[in-house]
C-alpha positions as CSV (number, residue, x, y, z in Angstrom):
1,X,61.3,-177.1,-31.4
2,X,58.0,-177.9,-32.4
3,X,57.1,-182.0,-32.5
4,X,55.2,-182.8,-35.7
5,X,54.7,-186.6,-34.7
6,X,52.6,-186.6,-31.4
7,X,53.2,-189.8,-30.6
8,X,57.2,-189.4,-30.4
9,X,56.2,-185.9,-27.8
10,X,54.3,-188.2,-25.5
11,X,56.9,-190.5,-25.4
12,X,59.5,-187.8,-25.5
13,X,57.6,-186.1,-22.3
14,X,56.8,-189.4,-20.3
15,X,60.5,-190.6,-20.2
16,X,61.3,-186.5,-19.0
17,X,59.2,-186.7,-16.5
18,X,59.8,-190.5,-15.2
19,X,63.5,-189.2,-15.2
20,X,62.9,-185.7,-13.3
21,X,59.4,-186.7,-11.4
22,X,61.1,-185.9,-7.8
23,X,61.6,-182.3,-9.2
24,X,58.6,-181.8,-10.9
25,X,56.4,-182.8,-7.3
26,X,58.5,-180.3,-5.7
27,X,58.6,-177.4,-7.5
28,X,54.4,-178.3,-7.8
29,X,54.1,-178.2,-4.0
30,X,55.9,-174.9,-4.1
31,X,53.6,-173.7,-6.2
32,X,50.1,-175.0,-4.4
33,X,51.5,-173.6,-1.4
34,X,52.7,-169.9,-2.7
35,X,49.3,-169.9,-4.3
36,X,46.9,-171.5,-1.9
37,X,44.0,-168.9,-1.9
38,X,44.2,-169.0,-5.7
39,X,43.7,-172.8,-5.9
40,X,40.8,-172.9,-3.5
41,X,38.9,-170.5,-5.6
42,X,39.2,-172.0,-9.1
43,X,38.6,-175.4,-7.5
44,X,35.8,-173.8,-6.3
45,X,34.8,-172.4,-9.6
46,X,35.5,-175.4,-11.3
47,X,33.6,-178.2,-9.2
48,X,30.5,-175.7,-9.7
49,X,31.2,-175.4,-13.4
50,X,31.8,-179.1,-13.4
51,X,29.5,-181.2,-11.6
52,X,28.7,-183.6,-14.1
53,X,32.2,-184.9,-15.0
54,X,33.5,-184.8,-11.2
55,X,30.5,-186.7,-10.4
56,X,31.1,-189.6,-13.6
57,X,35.0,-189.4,-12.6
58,X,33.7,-190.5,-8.9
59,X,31.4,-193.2,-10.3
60,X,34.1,-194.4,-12.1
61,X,36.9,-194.3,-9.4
62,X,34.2,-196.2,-7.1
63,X,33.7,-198.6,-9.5
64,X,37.2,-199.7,-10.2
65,X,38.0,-199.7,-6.6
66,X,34.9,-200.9,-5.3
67,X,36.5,-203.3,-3.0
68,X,39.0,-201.5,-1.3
69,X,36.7,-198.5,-0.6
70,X,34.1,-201.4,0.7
71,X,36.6,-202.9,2.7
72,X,38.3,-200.1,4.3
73,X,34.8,-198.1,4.7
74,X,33.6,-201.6,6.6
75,X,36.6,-201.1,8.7
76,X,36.1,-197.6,10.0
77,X,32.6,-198.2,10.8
78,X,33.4,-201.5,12.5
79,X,35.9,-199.0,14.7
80,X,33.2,-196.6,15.3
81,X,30.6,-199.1,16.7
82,X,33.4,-200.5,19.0
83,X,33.9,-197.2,20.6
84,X,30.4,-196.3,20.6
85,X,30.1,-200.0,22.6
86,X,33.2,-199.3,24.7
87,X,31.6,-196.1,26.3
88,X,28.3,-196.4,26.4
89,X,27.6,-200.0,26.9
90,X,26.9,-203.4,25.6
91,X,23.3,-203.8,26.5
92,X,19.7,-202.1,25.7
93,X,19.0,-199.7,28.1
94,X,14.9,-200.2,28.0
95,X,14.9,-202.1,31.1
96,X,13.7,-205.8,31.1
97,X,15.0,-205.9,27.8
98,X,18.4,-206.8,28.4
99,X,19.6,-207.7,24.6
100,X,23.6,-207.4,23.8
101,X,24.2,-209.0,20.5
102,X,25.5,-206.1,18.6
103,X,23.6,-207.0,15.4
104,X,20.4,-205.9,17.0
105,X,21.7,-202.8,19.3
106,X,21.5,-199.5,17.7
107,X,22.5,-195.9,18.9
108,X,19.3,-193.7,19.7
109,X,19.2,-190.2,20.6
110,X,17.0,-189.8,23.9
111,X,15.4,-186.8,23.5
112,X,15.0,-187.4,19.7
113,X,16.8,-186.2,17.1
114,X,16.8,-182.7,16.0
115,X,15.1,-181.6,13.1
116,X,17.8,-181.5,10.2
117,X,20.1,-183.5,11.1
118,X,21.4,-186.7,9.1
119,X,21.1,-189.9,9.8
120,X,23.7,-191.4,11.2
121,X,23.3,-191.8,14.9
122,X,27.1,-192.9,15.5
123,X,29.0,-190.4,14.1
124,X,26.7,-187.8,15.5
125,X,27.1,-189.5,19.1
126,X,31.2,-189.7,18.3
127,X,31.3,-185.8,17.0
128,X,29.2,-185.0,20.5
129,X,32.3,-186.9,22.3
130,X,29.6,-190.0,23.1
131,X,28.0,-187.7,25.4
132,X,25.6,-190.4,27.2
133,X,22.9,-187.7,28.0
134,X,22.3,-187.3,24.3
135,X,22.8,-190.8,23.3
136,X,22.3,-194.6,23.9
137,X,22.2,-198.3,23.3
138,X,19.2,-199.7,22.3
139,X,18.1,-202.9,20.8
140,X,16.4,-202.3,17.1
141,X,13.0,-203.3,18.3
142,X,13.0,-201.2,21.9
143,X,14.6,-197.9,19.7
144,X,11.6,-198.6,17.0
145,X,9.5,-198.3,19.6
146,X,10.0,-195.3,21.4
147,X,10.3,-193.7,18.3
148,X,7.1,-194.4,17.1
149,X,5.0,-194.6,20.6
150,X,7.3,-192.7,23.0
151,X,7.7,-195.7,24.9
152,X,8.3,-199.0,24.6
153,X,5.1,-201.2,25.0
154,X,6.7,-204.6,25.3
155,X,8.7,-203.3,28.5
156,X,6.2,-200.9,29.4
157,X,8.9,-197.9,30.0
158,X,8.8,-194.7,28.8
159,X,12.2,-194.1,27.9
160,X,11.9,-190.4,26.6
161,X,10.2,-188.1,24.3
162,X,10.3,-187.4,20.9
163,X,11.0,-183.8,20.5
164,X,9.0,-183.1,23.6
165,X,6.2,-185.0,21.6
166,X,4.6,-188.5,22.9
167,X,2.7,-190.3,20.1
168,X,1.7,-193.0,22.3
169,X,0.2,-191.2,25.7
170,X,-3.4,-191.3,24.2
171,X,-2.9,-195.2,23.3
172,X,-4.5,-197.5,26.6
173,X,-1.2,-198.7,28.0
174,X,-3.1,-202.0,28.8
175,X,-3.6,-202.9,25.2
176,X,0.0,-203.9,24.8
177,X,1.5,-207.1,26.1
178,X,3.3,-207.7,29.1
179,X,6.9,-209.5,29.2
């Protein structure tokens, strides 16, 4: 029967489905999973017809739940450091440095890292299973350093290259002040 008040169909179609909701999820999961491959393509078809609105509907679910993503986000990466910590140390490795308050430590790649890559050192080094010949602990200033000279000129220790490259092997080593 067709409804000519819309109002009384909405109402008439929330109380069905608060009554029957149980059924309804199952025979929908039946469905997604008969028709998997379907679903992935017209998601797929839709989030590139879409961007615009999926993007607003994001920005709007942040936004209400700002603090709870904040908080549980904090969290994660508050677990991820903590591992990093737990395997590869708790200390700068530039020798004669010697800082390990974790505010100031940061994850550096050794050799550099590769062209392309994003940047976020810590999940890198987790997704690489902290492998410590790719990775480790640096203080902020030390890892600022070798990235930008090669070396580190307050501890006087070349601590790797940059992509093969050293920016700082044509600077007079004695120019920089000893610790």
């Amino acid at each position: 029967m067709p409804w000519k008040d819309k109002e009384k169909r909405k109402v008439s179609q929330k109380i069905y489905r608060d009554a029957h909701r149980q059924e309804i999820h199952a025979k929908a999961r039946v469905y997604t999973l008969a028709h998997r491959e379907e679903r992935k393509v017209y998601t797929l078809l839709y989030r590139q017809a879409h961007p615009d609105k999926l993007r607003a509907k994001a920005r709007a679910h942040r936004e209400i739940h700002r603090n709870q993503l904040t908080a549980s986000q904090r969290a994660r990466y508050q677990a991820l450091i903590a591992e990093a910590f737990r395997v590869l140390g708790h200390i700068c490795v530039c020798p004669g440095c010697g800082v390990s308050e974790t505010a100031f430590l940061t994850i550096d790649h050794i050799n550099g890292r590769p062209k392309g890559l994003r940047r976020n050192g810590w999940k890198e080094a987790q997704a690489s299973g902290w492998d410590k010949t790719t990775f480790q602990i640096m203080c902020a200033n030390c890892n600022h350093a070798k990235s930008d000279r090669g070396f580190c000129p307050v501890h006087q220790t070349d601590t790797g290259r940059r992509n093969g490259h050293n920016p700082g092997a044509n600077v007079q080593q004695s120019l920089w002040p000893l610790s």
